[in-house]
C-alpha positions as a Markdown table, in Angstrom:
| # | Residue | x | y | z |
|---|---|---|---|---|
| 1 | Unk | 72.9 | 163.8 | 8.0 |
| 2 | Unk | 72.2 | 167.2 | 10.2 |
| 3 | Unk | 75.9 | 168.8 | 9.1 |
| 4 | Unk | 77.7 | 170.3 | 12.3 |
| 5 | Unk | 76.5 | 173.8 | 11.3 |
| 6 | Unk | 73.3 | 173.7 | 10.6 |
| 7 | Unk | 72.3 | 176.7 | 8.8 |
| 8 | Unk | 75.3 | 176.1 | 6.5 |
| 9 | Unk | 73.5 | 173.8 | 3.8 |
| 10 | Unk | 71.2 | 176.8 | 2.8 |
| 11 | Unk | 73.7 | 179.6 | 2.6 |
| 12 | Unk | 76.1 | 177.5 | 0.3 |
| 13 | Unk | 72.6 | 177.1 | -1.2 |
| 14 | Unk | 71.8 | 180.4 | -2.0 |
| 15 | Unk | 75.2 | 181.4 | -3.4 |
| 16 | Unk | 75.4 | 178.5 | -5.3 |
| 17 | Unk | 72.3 | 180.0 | -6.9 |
| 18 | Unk | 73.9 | 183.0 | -7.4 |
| 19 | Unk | 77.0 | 182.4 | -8.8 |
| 20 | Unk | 75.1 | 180.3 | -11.5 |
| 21 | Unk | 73.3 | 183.0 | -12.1 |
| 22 | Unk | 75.7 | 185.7 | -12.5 |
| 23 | Unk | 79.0 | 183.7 | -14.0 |
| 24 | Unk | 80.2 | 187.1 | -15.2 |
| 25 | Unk | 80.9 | 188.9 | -12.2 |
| 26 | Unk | 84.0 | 189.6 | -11.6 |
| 27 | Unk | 86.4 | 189.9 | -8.3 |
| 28 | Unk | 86.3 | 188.0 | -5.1 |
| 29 | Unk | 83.0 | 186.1 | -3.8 |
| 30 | Unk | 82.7 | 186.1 | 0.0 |
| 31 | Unk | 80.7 | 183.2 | 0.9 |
| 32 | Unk | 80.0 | 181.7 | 4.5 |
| 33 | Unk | 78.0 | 178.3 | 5.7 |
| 34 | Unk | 77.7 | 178.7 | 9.2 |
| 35 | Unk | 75.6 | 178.1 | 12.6 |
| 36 | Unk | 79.5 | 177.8 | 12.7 |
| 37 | Unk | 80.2 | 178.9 | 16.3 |
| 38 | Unk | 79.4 | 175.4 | 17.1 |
| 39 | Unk | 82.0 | 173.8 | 19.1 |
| 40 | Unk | 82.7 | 170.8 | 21.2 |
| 41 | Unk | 85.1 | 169.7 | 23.5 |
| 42 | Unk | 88.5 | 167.3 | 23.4 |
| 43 | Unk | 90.3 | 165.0 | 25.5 |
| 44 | Unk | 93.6 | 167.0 | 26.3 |
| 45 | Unk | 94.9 | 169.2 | 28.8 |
| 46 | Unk | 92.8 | 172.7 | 27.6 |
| 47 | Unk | 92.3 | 175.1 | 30.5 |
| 48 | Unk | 88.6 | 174.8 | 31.7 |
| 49 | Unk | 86.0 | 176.7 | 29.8 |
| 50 | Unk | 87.9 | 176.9 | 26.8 |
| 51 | Unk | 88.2 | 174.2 | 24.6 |
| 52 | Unk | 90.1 | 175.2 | 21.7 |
| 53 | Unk | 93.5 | 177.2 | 23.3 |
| 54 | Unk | 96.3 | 174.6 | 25.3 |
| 55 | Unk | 98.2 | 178.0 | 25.4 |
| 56 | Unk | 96.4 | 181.7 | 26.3 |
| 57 | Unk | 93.2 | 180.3 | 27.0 |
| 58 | Unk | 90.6 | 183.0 | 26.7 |
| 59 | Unk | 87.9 | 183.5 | 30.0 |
| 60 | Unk | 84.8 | 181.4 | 28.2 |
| 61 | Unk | 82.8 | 180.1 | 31.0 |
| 62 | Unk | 82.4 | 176.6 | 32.7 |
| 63 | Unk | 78.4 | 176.9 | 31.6 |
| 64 | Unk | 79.3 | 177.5 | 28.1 |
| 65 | Unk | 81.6 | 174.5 | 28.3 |
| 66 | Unk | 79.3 | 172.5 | 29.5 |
| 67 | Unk | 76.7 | 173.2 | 26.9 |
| 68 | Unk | 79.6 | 172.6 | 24.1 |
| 69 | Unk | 80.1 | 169.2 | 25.9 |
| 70 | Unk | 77.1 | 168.1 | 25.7 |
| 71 | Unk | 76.0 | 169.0 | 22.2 |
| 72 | Unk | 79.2 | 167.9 | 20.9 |
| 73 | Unk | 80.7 | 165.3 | 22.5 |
| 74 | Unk | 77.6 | 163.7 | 23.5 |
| 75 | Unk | 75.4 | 164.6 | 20.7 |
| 76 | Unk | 72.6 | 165.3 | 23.0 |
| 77 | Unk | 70.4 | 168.3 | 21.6 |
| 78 | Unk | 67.5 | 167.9 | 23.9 |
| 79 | Unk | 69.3 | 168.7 | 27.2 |
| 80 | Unk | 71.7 | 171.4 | 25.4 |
| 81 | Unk | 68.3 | 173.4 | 24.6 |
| 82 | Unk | 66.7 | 172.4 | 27.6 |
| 83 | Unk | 69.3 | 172.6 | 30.5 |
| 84 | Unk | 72.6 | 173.8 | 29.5 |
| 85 | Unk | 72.1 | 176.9 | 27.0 |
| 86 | Unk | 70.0 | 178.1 | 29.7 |
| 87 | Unk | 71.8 | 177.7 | 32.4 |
| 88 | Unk | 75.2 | 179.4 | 30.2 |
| 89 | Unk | 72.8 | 181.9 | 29.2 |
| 90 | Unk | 71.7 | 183.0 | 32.5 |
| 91 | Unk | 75.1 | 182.9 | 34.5 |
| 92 | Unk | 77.4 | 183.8 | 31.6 |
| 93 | Unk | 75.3 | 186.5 | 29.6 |
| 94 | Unk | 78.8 | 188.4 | 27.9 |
| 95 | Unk | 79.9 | 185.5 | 26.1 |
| 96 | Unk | 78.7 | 185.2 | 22.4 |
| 97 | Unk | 78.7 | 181.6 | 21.8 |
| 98 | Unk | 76.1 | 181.0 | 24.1 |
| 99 | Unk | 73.6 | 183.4 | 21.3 |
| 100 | Unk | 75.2 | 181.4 | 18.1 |
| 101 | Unk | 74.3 | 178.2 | 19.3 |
| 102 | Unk | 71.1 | 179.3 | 20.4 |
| 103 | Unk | 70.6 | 180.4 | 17.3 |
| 104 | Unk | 71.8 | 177.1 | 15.5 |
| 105 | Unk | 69.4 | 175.2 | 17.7 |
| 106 | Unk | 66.6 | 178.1 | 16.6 |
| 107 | Unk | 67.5 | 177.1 | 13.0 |
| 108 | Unk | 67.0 | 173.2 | 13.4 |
| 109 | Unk | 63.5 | 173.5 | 15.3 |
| 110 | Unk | 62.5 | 176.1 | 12.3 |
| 111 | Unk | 63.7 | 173.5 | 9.5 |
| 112 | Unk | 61.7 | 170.8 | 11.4 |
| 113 | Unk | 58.4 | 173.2 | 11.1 |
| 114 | Unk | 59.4 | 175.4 | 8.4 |
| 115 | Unk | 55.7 | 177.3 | 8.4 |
| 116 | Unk | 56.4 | 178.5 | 12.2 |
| 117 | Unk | 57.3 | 182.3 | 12.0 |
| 118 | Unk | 58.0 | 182.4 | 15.9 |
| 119 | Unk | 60.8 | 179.5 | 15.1 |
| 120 | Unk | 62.6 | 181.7 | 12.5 |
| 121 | Unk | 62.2 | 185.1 | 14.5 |
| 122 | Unk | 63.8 | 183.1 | 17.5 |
| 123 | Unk | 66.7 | 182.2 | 15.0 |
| 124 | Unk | 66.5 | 186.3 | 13.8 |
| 125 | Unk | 66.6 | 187.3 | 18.0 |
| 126 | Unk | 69.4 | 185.0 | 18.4 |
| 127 | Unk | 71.3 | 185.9 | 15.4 |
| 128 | Unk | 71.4 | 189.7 | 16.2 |
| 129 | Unk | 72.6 | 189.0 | 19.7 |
| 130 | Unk | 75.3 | 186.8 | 18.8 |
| 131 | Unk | 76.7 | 190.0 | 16.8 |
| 132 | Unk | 75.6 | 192.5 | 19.5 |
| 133 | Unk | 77.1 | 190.6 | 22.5 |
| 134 | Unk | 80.5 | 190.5 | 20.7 |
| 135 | Unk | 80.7 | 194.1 | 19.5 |
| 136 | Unk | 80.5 | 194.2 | 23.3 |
| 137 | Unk | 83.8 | 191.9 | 23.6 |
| 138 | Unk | 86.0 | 193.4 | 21.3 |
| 139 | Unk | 87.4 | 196.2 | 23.2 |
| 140 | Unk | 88.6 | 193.7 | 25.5 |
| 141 | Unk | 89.2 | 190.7 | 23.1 |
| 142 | Unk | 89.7 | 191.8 | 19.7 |
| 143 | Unk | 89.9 | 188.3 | 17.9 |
| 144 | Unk | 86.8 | 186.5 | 19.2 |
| 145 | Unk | 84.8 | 189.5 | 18.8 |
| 146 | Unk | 85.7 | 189.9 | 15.1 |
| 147 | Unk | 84.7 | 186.2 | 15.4 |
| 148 | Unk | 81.4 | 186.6 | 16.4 |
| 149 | Unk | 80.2 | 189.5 | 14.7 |
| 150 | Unk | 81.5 | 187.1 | 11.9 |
| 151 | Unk | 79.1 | 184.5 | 12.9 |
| 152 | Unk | 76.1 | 187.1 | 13.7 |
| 153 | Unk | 76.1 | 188.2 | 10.2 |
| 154 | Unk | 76.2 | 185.2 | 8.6 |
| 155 | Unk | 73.7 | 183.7 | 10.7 |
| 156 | Unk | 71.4 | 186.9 | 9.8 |
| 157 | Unk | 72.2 | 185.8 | 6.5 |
| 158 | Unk | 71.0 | 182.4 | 6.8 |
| 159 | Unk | 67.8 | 184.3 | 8.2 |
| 160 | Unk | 67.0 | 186.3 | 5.2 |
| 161 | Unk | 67.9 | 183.2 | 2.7 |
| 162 | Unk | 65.7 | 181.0 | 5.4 |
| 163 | Unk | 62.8 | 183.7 | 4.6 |
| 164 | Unk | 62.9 | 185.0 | 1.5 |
| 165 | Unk | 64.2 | 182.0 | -0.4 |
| 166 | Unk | 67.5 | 181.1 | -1.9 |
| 167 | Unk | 67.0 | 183.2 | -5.2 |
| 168 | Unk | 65.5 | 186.3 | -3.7 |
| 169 | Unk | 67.1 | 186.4 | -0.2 |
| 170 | Unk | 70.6 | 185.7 | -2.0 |
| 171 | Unk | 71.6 | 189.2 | -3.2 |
| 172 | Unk | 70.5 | 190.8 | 0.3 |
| 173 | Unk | 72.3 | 188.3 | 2.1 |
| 174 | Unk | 75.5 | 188.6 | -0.1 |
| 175 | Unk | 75.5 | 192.2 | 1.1 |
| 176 | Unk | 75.4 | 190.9 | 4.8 |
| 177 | Unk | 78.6 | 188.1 | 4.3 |
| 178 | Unk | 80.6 | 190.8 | 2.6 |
| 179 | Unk | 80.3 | 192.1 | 6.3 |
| 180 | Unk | 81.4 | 188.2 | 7.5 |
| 181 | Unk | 84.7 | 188.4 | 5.6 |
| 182 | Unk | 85.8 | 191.8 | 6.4 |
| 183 | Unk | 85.4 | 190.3 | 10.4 |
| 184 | Unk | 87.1 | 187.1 | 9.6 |
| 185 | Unk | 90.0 | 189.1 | 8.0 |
| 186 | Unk | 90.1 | 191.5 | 10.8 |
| 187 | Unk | 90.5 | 188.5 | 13.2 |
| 188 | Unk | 93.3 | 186.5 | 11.3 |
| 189 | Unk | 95.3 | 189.8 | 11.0 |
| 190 | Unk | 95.3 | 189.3 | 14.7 |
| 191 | Unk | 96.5 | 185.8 | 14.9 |
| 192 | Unk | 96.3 | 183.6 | 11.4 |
| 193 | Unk | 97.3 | 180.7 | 13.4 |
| 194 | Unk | 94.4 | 181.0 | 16.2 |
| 195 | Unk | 93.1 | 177.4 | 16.6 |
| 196 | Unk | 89.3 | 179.0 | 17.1 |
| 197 | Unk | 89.7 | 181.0 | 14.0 |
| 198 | Unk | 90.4 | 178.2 | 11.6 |
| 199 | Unk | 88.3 | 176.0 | 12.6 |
| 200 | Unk | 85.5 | 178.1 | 11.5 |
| 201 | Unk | 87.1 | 179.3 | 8.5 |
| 202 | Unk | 88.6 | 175.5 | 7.3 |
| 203 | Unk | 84.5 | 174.4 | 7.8 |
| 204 | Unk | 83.3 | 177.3 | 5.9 |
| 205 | Unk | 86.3 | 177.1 | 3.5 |
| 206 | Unk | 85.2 | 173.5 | 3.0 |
| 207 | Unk | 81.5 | 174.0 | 2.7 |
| 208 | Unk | 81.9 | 176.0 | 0.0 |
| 209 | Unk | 84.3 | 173.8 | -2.1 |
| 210 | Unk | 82.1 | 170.6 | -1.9 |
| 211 | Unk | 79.4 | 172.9 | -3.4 |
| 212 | Unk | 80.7 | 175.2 | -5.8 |
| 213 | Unk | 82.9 | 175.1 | -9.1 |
| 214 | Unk | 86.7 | 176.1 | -9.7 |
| 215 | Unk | 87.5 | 175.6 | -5.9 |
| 216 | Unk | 89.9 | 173.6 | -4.3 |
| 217 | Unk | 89.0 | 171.5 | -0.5 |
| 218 | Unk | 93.0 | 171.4 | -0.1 |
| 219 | Unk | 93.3 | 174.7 | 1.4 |
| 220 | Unk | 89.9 | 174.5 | 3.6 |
| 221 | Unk | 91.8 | 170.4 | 4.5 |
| 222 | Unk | 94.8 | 172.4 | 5.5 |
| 223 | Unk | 93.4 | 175.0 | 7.5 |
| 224 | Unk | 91.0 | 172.3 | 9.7 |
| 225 | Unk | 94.9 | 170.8 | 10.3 |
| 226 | Unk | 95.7 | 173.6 | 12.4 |
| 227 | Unk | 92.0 | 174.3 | 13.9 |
| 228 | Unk | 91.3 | 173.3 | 17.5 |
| 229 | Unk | 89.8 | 171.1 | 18.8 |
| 230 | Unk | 90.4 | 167.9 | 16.9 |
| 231 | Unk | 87.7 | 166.3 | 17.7 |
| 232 | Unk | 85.8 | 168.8 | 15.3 |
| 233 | Unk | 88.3 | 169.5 | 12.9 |
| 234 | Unk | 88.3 | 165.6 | 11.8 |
| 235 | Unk | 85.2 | 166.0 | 12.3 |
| 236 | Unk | 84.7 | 168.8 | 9.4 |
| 237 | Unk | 87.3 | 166.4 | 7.1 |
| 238 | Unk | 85.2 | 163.6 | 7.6 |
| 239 | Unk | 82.1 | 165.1 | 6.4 |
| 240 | Unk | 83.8 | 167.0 | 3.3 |
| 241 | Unk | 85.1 | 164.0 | 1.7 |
| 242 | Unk | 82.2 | 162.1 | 1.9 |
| 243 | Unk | 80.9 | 165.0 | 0.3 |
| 244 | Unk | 83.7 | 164.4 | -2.2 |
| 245 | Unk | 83.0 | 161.2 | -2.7 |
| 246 | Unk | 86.3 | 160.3 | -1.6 |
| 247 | Unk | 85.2 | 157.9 | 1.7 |
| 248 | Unk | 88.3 | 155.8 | 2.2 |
| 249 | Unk | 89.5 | 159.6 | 3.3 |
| 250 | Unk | 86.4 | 160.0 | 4.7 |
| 251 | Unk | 86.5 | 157.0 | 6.7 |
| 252 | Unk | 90.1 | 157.9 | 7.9 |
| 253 | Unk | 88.7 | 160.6 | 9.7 |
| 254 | Unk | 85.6 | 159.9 | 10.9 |
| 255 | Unk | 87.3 | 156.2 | 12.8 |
| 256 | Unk | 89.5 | 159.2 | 14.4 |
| 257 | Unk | 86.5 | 161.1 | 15.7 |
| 258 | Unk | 84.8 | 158.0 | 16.6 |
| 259 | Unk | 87.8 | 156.8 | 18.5 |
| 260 | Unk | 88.0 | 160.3 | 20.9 |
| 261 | Unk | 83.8 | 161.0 | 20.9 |
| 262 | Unk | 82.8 | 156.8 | 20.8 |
| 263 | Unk | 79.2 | 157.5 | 22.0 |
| 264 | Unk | 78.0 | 160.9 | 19.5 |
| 265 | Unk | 75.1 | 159.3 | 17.5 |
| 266 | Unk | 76.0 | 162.1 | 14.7 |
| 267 | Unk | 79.1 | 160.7 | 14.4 |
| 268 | Unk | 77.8 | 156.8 | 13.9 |
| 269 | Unk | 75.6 | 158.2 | 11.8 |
| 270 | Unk | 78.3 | 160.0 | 9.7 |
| 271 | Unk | 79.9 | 156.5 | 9.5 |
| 272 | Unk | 77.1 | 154.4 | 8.4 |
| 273 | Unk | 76.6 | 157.3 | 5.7 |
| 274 | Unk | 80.3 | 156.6 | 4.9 |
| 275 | Unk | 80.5 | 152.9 | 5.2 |
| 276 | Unk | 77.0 | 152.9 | 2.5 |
| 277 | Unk | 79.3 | 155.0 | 0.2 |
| 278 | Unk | 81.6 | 152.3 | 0.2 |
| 279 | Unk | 78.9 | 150.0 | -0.9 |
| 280 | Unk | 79.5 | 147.9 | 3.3 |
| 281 | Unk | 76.3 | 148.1 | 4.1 |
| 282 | Unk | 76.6 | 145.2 | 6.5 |
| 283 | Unk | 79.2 | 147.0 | 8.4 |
| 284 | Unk | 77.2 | 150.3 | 8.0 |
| 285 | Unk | 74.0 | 148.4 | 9.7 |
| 286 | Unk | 76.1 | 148.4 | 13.1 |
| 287 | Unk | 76.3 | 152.1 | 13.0 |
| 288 | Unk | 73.2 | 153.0 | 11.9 |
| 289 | Unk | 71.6 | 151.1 | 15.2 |
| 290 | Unk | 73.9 | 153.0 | 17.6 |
| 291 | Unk | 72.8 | 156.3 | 16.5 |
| 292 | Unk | 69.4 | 155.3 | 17.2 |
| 293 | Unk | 69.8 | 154.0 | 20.3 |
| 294 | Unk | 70.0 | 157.1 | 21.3 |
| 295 | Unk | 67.1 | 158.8 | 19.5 |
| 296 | Unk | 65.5 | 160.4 | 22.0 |
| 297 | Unk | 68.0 | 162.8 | 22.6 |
| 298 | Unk | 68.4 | 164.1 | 19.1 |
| 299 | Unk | 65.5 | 166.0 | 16.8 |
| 300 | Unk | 63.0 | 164.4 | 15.5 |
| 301 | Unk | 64.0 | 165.1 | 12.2 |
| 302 | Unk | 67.0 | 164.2 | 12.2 |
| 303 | Unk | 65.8 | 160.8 | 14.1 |
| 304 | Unk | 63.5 | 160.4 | 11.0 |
| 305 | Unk | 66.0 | 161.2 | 8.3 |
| 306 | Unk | 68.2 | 158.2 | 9.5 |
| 307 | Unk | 65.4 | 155.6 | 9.9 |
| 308 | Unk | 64.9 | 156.4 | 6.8 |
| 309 | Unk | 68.4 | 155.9 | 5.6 |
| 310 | Unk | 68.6 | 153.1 | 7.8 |
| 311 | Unk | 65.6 | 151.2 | 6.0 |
| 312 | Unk | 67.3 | 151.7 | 2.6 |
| 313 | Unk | 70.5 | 150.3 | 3.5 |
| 314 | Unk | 68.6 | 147.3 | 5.1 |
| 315 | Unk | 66.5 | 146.6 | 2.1 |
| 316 | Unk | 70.2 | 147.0 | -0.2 |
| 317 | Unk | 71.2 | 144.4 | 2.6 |
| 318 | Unk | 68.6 | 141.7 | 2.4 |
| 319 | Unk | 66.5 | 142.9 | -1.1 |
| 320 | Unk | 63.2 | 142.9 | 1.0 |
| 321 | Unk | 60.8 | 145.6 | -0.2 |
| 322 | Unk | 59.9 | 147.9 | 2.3 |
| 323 | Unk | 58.4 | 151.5 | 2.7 |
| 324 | Unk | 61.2 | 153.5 | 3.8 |
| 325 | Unk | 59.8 | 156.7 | 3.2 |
| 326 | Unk | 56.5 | 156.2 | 5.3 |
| 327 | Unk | 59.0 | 154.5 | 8.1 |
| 328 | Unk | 60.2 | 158.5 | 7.9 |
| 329 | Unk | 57.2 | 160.4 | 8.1 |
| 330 | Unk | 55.8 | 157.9 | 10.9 |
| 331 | Unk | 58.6 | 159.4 | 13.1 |
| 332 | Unk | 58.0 | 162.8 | 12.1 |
| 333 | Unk | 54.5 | 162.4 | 12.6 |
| 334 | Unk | 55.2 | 161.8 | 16.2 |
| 335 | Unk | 54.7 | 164.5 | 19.1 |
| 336 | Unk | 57.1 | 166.8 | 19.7 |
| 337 | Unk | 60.1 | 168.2 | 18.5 |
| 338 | Unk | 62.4 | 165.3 | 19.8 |
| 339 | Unk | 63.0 | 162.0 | 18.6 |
| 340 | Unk | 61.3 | 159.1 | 20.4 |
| 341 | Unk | 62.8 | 156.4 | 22.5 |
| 342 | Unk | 64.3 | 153.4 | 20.3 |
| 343 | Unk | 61.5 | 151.1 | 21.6 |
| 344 | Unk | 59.0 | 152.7 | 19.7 |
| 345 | Unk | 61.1 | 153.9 | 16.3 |
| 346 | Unk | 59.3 | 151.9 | 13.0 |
| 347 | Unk | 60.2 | 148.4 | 12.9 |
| 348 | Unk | 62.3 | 146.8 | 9.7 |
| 349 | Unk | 60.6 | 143.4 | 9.8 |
């Protein structure tokens, strides 16, 4: 599955390398997974254009918003790229987000044609002026700008790992999250209970227990409690205990998700991964189908990387031998960068 952050994966990768590597360092290790200014929106009563304050909602615009609504409620990439971040880009310039997700969005086309330079100096473009455009915001809002200089760093960071590897890109980026974590602290001096705040940190927080040793998901489990909005913090719960291998938990969370976001083909597809690990793979069938009805709308990658899945959990189903693997690379053999329509996705008879 395509986790909410994208770029999060490789950092935790890198540092993961690291810390194997140097076991003897002493003192505290600042680590961050993050595209993680990726947000979405929830059903309750949140001032418009901000989707994670009931209270003291802070001016993010109706553009943004609607670009947050329609990568993360809806789950459709293709017109977030194509219609909305442009559109929040153009009329709403100031506002940070807009640049991080941009720059998440830059980081999925570049794993999806990892050879592309352009692709990962988009992500690099995109990266600096998620931290620029806040350093612009802090005078005037010191917590989100703290934020998003947060974010900007780590997503440079992902850049360097991205292009230099996870060995060698892992001691320059380091350097670059110590610069994350002395943001982050900044902002939850500010307000510790800020609903934006930990849902970024609880995802991070989490990242980085499912992947490393001697650390505890509790507190990351705790933190996502108070994040904002919902939608996304069960969201982040769901995905770290089936990273746990705990999936009745997992399954807990995700149904809740589902039950508030019914139609986000990430989130069936998080639930057919979850149902599989509980060895249902009738029941996971269902959910695999209604991601891909809606195919077209996600990248192709991704698209792939479930047909794939898909066909394995059909073949554990009915013990029919089938090429799952060339069912994958027929879809990412296709044109362009988005999925296809579910009419013409690899057959499993």
């Amino acid at each position: 599955m395509m986790d909410l952050f994208p770029t999060a994966k490789l950092i935790v990768a890198a540092f993961t390398s690291a810390y194997r590597k140097h076991l003897a360092l002493r003192g505290r290790w600042h680590f961050v997974g993050v595209a993680a200014i990726a947000l979405s929106l929830w059903p309750n009563p949140i001032l418009a254009g901000d989707p994670f304050r009931s209270s003291s909602p802070k001016p993010i615009g109706n553009s943004t918003e609607a670009a947050f609504k329609a990568l993360f409620k809806e789950g459709n990439y293709k017109e977030t790229a194509e219609r909305y971040l442009p559109e929040a880009e153009s009329k709403e310039p100031n506002e940070p987000m807009v640049y991080a997700l941009k720059a998440s969005l830059a980081y999925t086309d570049w794993q999806g044609d990892n050879k592309n330079k352009a692709l990962l100096e988009s992500l690099k473009t995109y990266a600096a002026k998620t931290r620029e455009t806040a350093a612009k915001l802090k005078p005037t809002d010191p917590l989100r700008g703290n934020l998003y200089i947060a974010a900007g760093h780590a997503l440079e960071a992902a850049a360097i790992v991205g292009e230099n590897g996870t060995v060698k890109g892992a001691p320059q980026a380091l350097s670059k999250l110590q610069e994350v974590y002395r943001e982050l602290d900044a902002a939850e001096k500010i307000n510790p209970n800020d609903p934006e705040l930990n849902l970024l940190k609880g995802w991070m927080d989490l990242l980085i227990a499912v992947n490393l040793p001697f650390t505890d998901p509790q507190q990351a489990i705790e933190r996502l409690e108070k994040a904002a909005p919902p939608y996304l913090a069960y969201r982040g719960m769901a995905v770290g205990y089936r990273d746990l291998k705990q999936y009745d938990k997992a399954l807990q969370y995700v149904d809740i998700a589902l039950r508030n976001t019914p139609d986000n083909p990430e989130l069936q597809y998080l639930k057919a991964q979850i149902l599989v690990g509980l060895d249902q793979n009738r029941e996971a069938k269902e959910y695999f189908q209604n991601a891909l009805t809606k195919s077209a709308q996600l990248p192709k990658d991704l698209v792939a990387q479930v047909v794939r899945e898909q066909c394995r959990n059909q073949v554990s189903i009915d013990r029919k031998e089938r090429n799952c693997s060339a069912m994958r690379n027929q879809v990412k053999q296709m044109d362009g960068k988005w999925g296809p329509i579910a009419s013409q996705l690899p057959n499993l008879d």
